[in-house]
C-alpha atoms as an extended CHARMM CRD file, in Angstrom:
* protein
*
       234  EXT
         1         1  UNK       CA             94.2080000000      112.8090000000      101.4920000000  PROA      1               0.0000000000
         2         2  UNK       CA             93.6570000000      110.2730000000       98.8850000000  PROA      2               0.0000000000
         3         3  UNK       CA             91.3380000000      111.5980000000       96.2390000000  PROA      3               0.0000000000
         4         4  UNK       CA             89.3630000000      109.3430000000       93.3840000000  PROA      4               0.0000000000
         5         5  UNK       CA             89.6910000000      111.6040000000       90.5530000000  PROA      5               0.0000000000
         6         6  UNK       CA             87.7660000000      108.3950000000       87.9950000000  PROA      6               0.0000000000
         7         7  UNK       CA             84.1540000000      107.9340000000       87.8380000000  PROA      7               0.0000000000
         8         8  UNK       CA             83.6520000000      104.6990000000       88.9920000000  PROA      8               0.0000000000
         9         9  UNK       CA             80.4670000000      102.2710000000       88.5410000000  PROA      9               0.0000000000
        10        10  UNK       CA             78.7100000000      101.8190000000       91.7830000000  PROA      10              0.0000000000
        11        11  UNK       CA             75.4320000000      101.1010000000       93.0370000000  PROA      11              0.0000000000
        12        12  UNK       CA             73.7440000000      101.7610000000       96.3780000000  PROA      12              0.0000000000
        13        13  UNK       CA             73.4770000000       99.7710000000       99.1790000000  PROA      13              0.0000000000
        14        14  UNK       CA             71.9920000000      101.1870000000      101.9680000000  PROA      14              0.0000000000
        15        15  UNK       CA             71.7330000000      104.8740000000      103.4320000000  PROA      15              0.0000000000
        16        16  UNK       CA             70.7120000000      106.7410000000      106.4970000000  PROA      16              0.0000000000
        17        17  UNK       CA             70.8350000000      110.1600000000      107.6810000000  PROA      17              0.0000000000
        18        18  UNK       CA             73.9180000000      111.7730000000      108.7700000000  PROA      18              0.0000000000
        19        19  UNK       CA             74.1350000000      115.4560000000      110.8230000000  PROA      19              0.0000000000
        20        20  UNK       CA             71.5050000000      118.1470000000      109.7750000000  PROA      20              0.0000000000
        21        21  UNK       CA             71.8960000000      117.1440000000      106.2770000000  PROA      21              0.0000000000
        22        22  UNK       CA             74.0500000000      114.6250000000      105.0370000000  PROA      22              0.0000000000
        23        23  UNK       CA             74.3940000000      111.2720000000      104.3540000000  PROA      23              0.0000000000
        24        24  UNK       CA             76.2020000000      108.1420000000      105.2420000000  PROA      24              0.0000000000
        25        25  UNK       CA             76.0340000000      105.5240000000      102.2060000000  PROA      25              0.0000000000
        26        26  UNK       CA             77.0830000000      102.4800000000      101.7040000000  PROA      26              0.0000000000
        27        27  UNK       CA             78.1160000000      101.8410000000       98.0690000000  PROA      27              0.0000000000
        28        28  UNK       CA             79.4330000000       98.8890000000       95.9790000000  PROA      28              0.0000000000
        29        29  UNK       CA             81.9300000000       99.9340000000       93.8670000000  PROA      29              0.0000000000
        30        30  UNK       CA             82.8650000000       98.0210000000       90.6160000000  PROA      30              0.0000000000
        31        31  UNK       CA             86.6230000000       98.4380000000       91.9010000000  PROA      31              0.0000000000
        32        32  UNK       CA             86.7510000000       98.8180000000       95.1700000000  PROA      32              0.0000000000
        33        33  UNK       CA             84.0710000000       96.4710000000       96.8780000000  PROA      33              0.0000000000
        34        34  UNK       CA             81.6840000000       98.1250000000       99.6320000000  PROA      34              0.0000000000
        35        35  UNK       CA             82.6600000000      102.0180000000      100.5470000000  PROA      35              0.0000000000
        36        36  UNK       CA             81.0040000000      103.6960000000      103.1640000000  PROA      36              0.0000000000
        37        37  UNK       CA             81.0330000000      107.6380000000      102.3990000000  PROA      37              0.0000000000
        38        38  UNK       CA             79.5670000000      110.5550000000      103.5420000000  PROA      38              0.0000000000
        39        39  UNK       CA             77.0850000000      112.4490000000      101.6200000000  PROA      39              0.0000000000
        40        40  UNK       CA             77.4250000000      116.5140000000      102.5800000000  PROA      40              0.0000000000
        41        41  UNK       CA             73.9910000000      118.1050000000      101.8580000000  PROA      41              0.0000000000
        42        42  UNK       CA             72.3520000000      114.6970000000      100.3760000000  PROA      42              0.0000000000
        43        43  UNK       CA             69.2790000000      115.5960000000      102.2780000000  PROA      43              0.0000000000
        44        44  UNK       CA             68.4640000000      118.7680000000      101.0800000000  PROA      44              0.0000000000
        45        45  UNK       CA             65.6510000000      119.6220000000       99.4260000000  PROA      45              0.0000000000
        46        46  UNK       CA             66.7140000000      119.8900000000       95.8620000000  PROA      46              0.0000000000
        47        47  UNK       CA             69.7150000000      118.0210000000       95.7240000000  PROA      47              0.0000000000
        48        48  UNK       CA             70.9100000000      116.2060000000       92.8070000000  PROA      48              0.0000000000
        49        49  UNK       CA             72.3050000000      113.6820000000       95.2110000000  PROA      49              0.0000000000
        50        50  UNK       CA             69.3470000000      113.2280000000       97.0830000000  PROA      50              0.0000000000
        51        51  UNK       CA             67.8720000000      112.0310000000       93.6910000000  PROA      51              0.0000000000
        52        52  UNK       CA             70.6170000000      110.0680000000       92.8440000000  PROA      52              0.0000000000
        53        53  UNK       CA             71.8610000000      108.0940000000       95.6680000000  PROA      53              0.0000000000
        54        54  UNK       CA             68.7350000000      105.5720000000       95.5540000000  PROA      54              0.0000000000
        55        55  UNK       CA             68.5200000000      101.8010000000       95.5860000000  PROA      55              0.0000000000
        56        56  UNK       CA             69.7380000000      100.0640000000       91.8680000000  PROA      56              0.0000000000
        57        57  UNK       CA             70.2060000000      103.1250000000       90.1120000000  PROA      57              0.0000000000
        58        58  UNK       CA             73.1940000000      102.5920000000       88.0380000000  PROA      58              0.0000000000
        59        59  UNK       CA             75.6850000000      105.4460000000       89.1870000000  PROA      59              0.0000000000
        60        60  UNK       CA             79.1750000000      106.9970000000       88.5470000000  PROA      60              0.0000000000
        61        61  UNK       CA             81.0430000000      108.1590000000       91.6210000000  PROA      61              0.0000000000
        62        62  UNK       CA             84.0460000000      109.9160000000       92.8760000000  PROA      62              0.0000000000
        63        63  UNK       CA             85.2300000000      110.0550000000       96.2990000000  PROA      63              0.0000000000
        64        64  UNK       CA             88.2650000000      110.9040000000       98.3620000000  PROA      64              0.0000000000
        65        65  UNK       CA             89.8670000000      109.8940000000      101.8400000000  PROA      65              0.0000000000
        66        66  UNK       CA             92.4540000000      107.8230000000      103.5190000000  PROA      66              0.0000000000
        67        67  UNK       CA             90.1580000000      106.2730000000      105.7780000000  PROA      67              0.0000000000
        68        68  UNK       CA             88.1590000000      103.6370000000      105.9300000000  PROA      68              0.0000000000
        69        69  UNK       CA             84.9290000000      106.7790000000      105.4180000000  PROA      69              0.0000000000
        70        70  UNK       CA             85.4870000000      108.3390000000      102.4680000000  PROA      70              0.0000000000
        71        71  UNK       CA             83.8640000000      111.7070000000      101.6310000000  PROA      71              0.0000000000
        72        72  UNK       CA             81.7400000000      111.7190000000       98.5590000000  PROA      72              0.0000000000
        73        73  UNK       CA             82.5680000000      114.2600000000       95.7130000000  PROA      73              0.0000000000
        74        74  UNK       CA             80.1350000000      113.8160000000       93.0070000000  PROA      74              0.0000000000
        75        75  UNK       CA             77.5770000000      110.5700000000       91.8560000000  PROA      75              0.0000000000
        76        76  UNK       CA             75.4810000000      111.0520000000       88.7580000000  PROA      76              0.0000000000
        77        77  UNK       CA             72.9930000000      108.7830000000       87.4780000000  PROA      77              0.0000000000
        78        78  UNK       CA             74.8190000000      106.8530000000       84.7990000000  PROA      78              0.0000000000
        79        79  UNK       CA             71.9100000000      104.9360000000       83.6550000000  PROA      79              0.0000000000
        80        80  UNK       CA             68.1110000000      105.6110000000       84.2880000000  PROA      80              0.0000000000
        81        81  UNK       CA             66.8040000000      101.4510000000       85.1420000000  PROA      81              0.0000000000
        82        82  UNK       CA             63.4680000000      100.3790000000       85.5740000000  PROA      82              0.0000000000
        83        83  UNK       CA             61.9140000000      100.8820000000       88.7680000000  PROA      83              0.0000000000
        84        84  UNK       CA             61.4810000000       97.4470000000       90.9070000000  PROA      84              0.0000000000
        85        85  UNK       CA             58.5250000000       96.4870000000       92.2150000000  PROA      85              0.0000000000
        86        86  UNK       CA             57.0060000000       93.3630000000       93.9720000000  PROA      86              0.0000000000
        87        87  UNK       CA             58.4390000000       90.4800000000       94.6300000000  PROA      87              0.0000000000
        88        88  UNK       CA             62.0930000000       91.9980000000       92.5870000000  PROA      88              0.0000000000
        89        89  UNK       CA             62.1950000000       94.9250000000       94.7190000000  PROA      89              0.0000000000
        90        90  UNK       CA             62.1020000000       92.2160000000       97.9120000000  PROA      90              0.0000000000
        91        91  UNK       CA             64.8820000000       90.3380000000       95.8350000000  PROA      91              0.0000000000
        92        92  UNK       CA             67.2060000000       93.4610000000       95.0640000000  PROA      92              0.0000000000
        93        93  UNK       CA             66.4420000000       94.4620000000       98.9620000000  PROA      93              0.0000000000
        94        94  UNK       CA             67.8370000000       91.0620000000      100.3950000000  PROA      94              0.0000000000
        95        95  UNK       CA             70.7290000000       91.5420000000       97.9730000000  PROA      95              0.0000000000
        96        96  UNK       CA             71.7760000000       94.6010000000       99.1790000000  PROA      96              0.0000000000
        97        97  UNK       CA             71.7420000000       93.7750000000      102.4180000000  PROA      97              0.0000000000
        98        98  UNK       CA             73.4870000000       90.3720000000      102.4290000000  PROA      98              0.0000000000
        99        99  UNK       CA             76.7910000000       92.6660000000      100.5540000000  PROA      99              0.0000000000
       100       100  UNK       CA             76.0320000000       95.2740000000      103.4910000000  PROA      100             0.0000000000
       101       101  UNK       CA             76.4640000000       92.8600000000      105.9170000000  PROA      101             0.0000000000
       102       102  UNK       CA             78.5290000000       90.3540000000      104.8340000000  PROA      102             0.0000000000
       103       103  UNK       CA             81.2330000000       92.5830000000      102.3540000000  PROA      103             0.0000000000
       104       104  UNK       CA             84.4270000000       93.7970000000      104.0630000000  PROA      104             0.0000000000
       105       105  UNK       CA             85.2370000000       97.4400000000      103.2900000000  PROA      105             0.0000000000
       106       106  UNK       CA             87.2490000000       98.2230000000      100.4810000000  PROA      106             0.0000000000
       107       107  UNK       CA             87.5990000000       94.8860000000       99.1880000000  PROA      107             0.0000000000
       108       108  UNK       CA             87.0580000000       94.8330000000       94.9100000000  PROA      108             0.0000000000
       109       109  UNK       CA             85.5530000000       92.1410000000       93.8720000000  PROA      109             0.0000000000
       110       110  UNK       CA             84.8470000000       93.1360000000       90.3490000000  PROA      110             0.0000000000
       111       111  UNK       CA             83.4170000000       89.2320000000       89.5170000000  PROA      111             0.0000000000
       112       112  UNK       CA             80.4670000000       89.5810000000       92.1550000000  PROA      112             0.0000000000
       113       113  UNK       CA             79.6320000000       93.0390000000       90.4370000000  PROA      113             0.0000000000
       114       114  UNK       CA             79.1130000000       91.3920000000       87.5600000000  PROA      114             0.0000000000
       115       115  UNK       CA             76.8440000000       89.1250000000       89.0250000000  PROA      115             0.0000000000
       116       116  UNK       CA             75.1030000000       91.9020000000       91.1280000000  PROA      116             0.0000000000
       117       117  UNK       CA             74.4720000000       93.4210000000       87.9190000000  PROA      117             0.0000000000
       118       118  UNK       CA             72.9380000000       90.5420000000       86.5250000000  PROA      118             0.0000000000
       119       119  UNK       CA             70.9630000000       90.2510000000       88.6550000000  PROA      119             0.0000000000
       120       120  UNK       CA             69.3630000000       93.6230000000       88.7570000000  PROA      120             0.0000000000
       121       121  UNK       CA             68.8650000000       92.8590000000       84.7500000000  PROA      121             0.0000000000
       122       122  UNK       CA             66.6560000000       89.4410000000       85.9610000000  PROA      122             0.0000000000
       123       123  UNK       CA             64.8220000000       91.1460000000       89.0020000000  PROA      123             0.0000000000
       124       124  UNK       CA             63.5170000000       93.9790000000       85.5820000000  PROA      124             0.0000000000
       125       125  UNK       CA             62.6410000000       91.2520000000       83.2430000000  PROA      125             0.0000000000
       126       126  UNK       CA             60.8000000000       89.7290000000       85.9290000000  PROA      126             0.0000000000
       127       127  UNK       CA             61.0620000000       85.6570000000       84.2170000000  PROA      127             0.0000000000
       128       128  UNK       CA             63.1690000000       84.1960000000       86.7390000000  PROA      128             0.0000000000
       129       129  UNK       CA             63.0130000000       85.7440000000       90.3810000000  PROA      129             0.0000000000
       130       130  UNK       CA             64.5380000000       82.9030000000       92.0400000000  PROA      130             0.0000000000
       131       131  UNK       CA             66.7500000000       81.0030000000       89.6130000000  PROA      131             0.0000000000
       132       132  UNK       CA             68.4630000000       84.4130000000       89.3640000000  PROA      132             0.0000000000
       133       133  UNK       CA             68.5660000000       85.1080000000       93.4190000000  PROA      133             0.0000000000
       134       134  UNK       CA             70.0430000000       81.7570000000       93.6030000000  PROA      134             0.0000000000
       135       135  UNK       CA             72.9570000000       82.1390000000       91.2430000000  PROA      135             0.0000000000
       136       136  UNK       CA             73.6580000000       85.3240000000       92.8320000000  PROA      136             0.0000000000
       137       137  UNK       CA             73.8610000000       83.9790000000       96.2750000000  PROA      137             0.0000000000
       138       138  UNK       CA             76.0960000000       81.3350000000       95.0900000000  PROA      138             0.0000000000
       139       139  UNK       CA             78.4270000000       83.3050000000       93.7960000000  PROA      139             0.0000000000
       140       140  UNK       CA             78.8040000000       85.4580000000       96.7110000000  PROA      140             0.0000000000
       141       141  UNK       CA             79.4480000000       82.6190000000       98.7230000000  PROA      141             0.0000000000
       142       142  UNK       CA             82.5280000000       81.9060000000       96.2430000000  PROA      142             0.0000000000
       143       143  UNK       CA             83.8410000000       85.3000000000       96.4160000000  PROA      143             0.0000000000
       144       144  UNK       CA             83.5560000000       85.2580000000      100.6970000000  PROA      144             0.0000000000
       145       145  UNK       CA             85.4530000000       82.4210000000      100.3440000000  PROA      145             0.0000000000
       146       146  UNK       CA             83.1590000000       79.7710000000      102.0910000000  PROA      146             0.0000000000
       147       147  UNK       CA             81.7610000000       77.4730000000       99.2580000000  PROA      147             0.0000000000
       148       148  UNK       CA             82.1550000000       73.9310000000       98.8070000000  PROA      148             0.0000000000
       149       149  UNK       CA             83.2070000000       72.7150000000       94.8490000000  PROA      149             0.0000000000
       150       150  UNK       CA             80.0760000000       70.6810000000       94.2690000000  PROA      150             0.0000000000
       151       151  UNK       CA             82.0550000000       68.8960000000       91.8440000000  PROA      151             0.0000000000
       152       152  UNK       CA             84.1740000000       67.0940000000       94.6550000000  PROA      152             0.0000000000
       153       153  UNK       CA             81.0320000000       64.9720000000       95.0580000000  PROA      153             0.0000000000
       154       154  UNK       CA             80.6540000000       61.7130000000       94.1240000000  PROA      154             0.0000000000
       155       155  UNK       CA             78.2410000000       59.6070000000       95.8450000000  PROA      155             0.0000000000
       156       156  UNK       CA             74.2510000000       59.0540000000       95.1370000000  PROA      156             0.0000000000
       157       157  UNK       CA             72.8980000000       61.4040000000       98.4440000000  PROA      157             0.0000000000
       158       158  UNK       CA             74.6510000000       63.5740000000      100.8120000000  PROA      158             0.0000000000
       159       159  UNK       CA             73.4950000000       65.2380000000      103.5730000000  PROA      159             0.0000000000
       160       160  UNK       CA             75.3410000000       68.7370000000      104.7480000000  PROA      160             0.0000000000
       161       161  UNK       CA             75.5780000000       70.2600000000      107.8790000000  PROA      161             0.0000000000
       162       162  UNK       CA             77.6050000000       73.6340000000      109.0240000000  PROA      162             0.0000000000
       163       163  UNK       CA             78.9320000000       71.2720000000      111.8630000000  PROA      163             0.0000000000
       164       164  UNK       CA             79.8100000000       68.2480000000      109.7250000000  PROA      164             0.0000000000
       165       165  UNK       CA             80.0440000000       69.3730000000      106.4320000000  PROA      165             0.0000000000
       166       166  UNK       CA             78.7950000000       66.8690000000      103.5680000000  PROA      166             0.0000000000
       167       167  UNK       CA             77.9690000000       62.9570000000      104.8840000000  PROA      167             0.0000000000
       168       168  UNK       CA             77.5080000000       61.0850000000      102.2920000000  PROA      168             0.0000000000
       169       169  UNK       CA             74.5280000000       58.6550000000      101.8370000000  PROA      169             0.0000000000
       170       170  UNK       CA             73.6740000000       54.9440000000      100.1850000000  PROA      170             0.0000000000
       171       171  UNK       CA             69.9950000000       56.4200000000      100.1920000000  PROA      171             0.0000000000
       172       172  UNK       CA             67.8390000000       59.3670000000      100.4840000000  PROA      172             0.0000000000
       173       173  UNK       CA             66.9260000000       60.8680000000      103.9320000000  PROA      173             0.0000000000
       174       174  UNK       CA             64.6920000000       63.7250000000      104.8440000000  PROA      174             0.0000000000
       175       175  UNK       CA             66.4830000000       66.8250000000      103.7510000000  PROA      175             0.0000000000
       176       176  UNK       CA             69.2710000000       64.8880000000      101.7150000000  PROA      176             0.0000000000
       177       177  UNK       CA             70.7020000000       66.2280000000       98.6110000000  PROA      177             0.0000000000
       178       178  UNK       CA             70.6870000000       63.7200000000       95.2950000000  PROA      178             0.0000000000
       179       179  UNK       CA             73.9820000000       64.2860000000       93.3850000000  PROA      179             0.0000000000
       180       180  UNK       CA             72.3700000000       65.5300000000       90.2820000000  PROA      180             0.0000000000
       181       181  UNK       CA             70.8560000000       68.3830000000       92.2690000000  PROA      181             0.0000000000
       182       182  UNK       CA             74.6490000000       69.4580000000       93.2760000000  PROA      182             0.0000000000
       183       183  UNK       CA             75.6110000000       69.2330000000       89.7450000000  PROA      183             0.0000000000
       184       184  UNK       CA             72.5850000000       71.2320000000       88.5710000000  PROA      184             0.0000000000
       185       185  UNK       CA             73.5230000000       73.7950000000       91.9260000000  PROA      185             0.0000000000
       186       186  UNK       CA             77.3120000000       74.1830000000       91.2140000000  PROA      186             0.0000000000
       187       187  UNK       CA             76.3460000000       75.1880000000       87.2260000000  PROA      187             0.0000000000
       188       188  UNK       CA             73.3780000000       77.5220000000       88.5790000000  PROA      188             0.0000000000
       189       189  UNK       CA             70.9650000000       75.2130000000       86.7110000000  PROA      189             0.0000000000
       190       190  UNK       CA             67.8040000000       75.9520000000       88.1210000000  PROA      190             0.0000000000
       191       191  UNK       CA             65.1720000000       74.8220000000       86.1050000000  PROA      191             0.0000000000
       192       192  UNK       CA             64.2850000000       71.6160000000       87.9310000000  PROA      192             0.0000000000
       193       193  UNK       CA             61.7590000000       72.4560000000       91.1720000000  PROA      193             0.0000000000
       194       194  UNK       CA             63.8360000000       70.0930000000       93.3580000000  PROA      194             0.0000000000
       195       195  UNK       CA             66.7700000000       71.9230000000       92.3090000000  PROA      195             0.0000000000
       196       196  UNK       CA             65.3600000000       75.4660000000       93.8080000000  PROA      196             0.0000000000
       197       197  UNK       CA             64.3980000000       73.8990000000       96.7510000000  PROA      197             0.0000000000
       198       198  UNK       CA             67.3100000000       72.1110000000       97.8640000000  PROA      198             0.0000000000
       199       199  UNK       CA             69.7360000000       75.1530000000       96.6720000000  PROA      199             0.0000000000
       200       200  UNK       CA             67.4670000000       77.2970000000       98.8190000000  PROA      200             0.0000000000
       201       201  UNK       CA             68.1910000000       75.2380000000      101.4850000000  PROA      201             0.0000000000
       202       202  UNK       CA             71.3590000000       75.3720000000      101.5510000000  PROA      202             0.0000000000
       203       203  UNK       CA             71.9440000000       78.9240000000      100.5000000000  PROA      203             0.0000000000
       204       204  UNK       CA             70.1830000000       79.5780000000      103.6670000000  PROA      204             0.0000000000
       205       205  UNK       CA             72.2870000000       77.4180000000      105.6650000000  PROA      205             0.0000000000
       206       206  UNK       CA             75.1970000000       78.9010000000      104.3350000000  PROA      206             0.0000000000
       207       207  UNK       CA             74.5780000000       82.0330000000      104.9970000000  PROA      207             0.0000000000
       208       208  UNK       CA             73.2870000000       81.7480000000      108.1310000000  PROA      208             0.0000000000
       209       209  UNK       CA             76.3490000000       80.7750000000      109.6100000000  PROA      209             0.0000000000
       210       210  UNK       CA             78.0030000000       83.9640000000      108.0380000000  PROA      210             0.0000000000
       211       211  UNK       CA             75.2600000000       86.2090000000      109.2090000000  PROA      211             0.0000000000
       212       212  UNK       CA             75.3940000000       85.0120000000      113.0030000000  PROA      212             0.0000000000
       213       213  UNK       CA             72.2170000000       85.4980000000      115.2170000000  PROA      213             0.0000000000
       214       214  UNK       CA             71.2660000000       88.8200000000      113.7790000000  PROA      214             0.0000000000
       215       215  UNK       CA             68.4980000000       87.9720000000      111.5390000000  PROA      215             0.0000000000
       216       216  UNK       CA             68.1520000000       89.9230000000      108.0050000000  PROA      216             0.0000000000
       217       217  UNK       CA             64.9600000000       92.4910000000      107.5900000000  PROA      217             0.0000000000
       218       218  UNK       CA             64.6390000000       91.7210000000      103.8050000000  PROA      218             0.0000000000
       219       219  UNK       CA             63.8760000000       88.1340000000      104.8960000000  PROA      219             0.0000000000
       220       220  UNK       CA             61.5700000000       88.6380000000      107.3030000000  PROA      220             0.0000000000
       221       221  UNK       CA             59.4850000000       90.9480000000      104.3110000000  PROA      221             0.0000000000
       222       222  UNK       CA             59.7780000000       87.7090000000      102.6610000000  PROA      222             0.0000000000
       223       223  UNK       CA             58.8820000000       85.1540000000      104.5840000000  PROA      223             0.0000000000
       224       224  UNK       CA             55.1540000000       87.1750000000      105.5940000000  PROA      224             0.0000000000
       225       225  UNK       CA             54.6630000000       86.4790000000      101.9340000000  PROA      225             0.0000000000
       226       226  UNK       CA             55.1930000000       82.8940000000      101.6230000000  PROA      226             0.0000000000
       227       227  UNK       CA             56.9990000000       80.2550000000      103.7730000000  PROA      227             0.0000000000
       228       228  UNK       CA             57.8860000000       77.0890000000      101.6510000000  PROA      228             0.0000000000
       229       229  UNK       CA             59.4330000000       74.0750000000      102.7750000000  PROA      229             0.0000000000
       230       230  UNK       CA             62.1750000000       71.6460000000      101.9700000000  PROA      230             0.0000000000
       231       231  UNK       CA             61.7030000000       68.4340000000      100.7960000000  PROA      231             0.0000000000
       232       232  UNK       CA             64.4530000000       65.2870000000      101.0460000000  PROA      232             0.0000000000
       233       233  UNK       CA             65.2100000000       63.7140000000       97.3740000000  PROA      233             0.0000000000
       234       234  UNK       CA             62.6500000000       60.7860000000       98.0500000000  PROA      234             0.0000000000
């Protein structure tokens, strides 16, 4: 049996009960990706892993296994972060569930833990909820693998589909993209309010068509709180 003998930076993703009490966690790991382990007495009263293995709190971890469920032997806080609240505890809740559902096991992607890390640092300092959700989103969609280089683009308006991809355009149509907002979307510029809206858009499309019909419950907390819509680049 393979054992992890290094501390290694990882952050909760989701967790659920497991036996009498245990737990089964999902955890992203700074070098190994998502890691589903099991938690032996993490529901006990008293535990220092029932403290521990919460939402965004900055951990170090050791595990060991040859499967694909690894057996937990030891997480410690490794940094005590601000508790989120509001409308950033929604955000880091969608986040963690779009790298539950769409990370494979045991694949490191030590760029998109950067980027899962800065975002927890924007969802604290509260100035930026969605400029910082987007960026994060679009990065993940680089590391699966299934975005577009914005870049490639060339022409005034385009309009994108999953089916069709991008069609370009001689002039704006309802829910077309102008070519500056693809630039400003490929640099995660999001300063412009036309910008959010149409990288929203197409986040959600994106995603979508990785997340299939099962719909995420961190979205649905969302949209009871506000549903706004998407306007073309007239």
């Amino acid at each position: 049996m393979h054992q992890q003998d290094q501390q290694l930076a990882a952050f909760v993703l989701h967790s659920r009960p497991y036996r009498e009490t245990s737990l089964l966690v999902d955890l992203f790991v700074a070098d190994f990706g998502r890691v589903s382990v099991v938690a032996r007495g993490g529901r006990r009263p008293g535990s220092s892993l029932r403290q521990a293995l919460q939402p965004f709190n900055q951990l170090a971890v050791r595990f060991k296994g040859r499967d694909e469920l690894k057996t937990l032997l030891g997480a410690e806080i490794a940094e005590h972060l601000p508790v989120l609240q509001g409308r950033s505890l929604l955000c880091g809740l969608y986040a963690n569930e779009l790298l539950q559902r769409l990370l494979q096991p045991l694949e490191p992607l030590p760029r998109l833990f950067l980027f899962y890390n800065y975002l927890l640092n924007e969802l604290i300092s509260g100035e930026d909820l969605e400029g910082a959700l987007r960026t994060f989103e679009h990065q993940l969609l680089k590391e699966l693998g299934v975005w577009d280089d914005l870049n490639h683009l060339n022409q005034p308006y385009y309009h994108f589909s999953v089916e069709q991809g991008w069609t370009p355009l001689s002039a704006p149509q309802p829910q077309s993209y102008a070519i500056d907002w693809l630039r400003d979307i490929e640099a995660d510029r999001y300063t412009d309010a036309n910008v959010r809206k149409a990288a929203k858009h197409l986040m959600r499309l994106k995603l979508n068509q990785l997340l299939g019909d099962k719909p995420l419950r961190s979205r649905a907390l969302f949209e009871r709180r506000e549903k706004p819509t998407f306007r073309s680049s007239q």
